[in-house]
N, C-alpha and C positions, 0 to 999 in steps of 0.2 A: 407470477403475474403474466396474461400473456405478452404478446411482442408489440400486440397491436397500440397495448396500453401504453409501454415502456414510451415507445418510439412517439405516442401524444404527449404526455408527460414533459420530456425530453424535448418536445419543439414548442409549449406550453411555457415551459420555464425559460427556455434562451427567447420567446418572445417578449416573455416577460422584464429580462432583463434589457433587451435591447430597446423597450416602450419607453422608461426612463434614462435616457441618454440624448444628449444633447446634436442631435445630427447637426444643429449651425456651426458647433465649435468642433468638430471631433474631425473634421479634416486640418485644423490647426494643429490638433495635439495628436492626430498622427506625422504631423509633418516635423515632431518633435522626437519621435520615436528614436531610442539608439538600437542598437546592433548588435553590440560587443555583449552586452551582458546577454541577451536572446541566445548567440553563438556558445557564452560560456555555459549558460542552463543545459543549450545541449548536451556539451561535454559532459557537466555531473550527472546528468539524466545519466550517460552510456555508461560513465561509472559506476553507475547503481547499481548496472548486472551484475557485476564481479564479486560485488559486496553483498549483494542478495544472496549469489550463489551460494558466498562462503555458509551464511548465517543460516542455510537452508540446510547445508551439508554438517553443520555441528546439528541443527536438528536431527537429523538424520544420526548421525552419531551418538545421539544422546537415546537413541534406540536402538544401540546395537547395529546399525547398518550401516557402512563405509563404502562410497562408492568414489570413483576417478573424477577429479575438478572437471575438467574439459567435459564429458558426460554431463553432468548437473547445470553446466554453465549453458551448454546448446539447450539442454531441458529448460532452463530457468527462463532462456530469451524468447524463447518460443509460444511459454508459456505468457511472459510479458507482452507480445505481440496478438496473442488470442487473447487478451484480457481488453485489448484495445478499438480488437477490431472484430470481435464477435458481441451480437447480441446480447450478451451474458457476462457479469463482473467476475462468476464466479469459475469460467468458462479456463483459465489458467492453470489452476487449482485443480483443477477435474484432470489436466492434463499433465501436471505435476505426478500426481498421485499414478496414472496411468505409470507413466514411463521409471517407476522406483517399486515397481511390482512387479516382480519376476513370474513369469509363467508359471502357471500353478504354483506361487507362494502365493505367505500370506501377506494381506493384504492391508491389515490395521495398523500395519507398521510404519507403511507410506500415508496413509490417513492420519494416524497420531501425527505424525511429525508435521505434515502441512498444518494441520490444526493447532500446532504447539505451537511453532512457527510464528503462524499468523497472531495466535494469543501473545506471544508476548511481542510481538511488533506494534501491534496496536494498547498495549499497555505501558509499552516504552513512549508512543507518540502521545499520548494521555499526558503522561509525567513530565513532557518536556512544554506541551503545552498547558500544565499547570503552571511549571516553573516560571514561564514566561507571563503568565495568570496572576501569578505572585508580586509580580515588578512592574504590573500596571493596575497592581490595585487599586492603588489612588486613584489615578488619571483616567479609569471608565467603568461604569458598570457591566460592561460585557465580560468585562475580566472574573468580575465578580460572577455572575452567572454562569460561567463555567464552571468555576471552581466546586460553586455547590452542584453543580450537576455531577461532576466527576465524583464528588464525594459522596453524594445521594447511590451513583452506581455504585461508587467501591461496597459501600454499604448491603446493598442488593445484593451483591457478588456474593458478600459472605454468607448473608442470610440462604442464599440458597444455593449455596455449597453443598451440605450436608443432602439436599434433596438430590443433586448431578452424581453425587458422592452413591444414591440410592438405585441410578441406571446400570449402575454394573449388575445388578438382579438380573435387569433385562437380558434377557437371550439376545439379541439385535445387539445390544450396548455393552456386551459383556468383555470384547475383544479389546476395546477401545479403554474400557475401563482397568483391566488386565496392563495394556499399555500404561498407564497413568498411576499404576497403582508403583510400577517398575519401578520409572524416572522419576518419582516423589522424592527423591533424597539427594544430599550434596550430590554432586558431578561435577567437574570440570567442566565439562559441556555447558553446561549452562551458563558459567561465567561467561565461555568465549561468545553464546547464543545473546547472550544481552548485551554485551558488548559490542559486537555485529551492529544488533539491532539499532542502537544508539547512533552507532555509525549511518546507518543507513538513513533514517528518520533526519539526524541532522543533514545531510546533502539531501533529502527531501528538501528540508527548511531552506535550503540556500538556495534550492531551483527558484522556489517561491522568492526570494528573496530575489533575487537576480531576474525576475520575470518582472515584477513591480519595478523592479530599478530601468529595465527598457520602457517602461511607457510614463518613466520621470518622476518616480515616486522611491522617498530613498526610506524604506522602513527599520524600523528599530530592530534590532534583535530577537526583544520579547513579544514583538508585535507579529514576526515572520513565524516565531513557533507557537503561539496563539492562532492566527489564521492555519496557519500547516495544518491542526490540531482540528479546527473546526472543518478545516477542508476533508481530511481525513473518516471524520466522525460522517460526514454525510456520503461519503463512497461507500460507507459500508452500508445503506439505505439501497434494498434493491425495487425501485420502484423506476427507472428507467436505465436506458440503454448505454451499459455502463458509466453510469452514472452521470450522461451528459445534462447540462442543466442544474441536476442537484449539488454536483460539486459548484458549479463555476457561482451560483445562487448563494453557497455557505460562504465560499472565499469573499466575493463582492460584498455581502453583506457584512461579514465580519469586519473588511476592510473599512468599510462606509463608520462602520459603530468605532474605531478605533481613528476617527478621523479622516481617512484617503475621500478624493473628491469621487462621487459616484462612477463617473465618465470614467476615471483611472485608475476605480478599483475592477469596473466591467472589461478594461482593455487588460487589464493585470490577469485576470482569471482568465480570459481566452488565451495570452501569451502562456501562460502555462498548461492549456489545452495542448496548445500548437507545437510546444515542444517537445511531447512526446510522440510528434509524426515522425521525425527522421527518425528516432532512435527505434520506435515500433516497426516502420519499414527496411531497417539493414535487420531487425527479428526477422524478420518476415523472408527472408534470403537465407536466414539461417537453417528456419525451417522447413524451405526449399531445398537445402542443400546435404541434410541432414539425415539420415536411413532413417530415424526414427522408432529402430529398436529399444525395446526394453532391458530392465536389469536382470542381471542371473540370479538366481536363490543364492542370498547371504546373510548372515546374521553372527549375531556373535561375535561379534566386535571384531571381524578379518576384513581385510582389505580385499578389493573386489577391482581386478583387472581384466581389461578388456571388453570393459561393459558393451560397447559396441565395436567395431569394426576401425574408427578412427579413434576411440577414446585414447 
């Protein structure tokens, strides 16, 4: 879509949310505001690099390619910082892929794996905001409407598996399918990558959680990875500028249908905006700081030192 769109959209929606809020009381309940949890969000935010990286790096390994932690971890930050503050959600990813492609290699290798990656990241965030879907049955129908939605997808998935299954024909899709056709079978890898993932998706749920707990709202469990989950689902809608608006619009609303008071589901969804400036700004130094070289041709399950000059 172009940028001009993204960027209406994006000012459209946070209008929108800000039209329904109470400006008479909303300098009481910021005067209510704490701190401590905002300060700890940050913290897990910065954790997440680490644990990204790892889960990026079994992807990586689950295709035959081993590359130095330090390496992955400058790429990962970097990439987390373009994801934030470029135009573009998908603007990180592009730059992942970049820097795990060795000059004249190939290059479906680094594609698979961001792709894998992401696939079961967002299949892990799915099942945990099921879970949590599960244990608010009772108490709302949004629980409920998830549930069949995700099950309506899984269903899709399958159905048209055997057609994704039919792009490896494609000349274009042939590399990628070739990848996929590889890592189809047990692997180690895979345990550690979902594992990861898990890891990761949960201190998602806790940022969320601890963003809601500064603006006085103390959520459930199930209710943190139910919103995480719908939060989630609409980052991946690229219809504005990484995804400002569409996210902070799912998480509010989620909140609101799950009981939070409007006011302090919209201060909840911007505190979790606002969290990811410090941590995307010390990215932003990294990848100031950082050559910026690429990886050497490796494959084949060998360890790969010296990827760059400080790796």
């Amino acid at each position: 879509m172009p940028r001009w769109f993204k960027m209406l959209v994006a000012g459209a929606l946070l209008a929108a949310l800000a039209a329904g809020v109470d400006w008479e009381t909303l300098p009481q309940r910021l005067a209510h505001l704490q701190w401590w949890p905002f300060a700890l969000a940050i913290l897990v935010t910065a954790a997440q690099m680490p644990v990204n990286t790892v889960k990026w790096g079994w992807s990586l390994r689950l295709h035959d390619v081993r590359l130095p932690w330090p390496f992955l971890l400058r790429a990962s930050c970097t990439a987390y910082f373009f994801n934030n503050f470029l135009p573009s959600a998908i603007g990180g990813d592009v730059y992942r892929i970049y820097r795990t492609v060795p000059p004249g290699g190939e290059k479906s290798r680094a594609i698979s794996a961001v792709l894998v990656e992401r696939a079961v990241g967002l299949s892990v965030m799915l099942v945990n905001g099921a879970a949590g879907a599960l244990l608010l049955w009772n108490d709302t129908p949004v629980a409920r409407s998830y549930l069949t939605i995700v099950a309506v997808a899984a269903i899709a998935g399958l159905v048209a598996l055997p057609f994704v299954q039919r792009l490896g024909g494609v000349r274009l899709f042939a590399p990628l399918a070739e990848n996929l056709r590889r890592i189809a079978h047990p692997r180690a890898e895979w345990v550690w990558l979902v594992a990861m993932s898990f890891v990761f998706q949960l201190a998602v749920a806790l940022v969320l959680y601890l963003g809601f707990r500064a603006v006085g709202v103390d959520l459930s469990i199930p209710a943190a990875l139910l919103i995480t989950a719908a939060g989630g689902i609409a980052s991946v809608l690229p219809i504005s500028i990484s995804g400002i608006g569409v996210v902070e619009g799912a998480i509010a609303g989620t909140a609101v249908a799950l009981g939070v008071h409007y006011d302090q589901a919209v201060l909840g969804a911007i505190a979790i905006r606002l969290v990811v400036i410090p941590v995307s700004a010390g990215c932003g130094i990294v990848y100031l700081l950082d050559d910026g070289a690429r990886a050497p041709l490796a494959s084949g399950g060998h360890s790969i030192r010296g990827a760059t000059s400080r790796s």
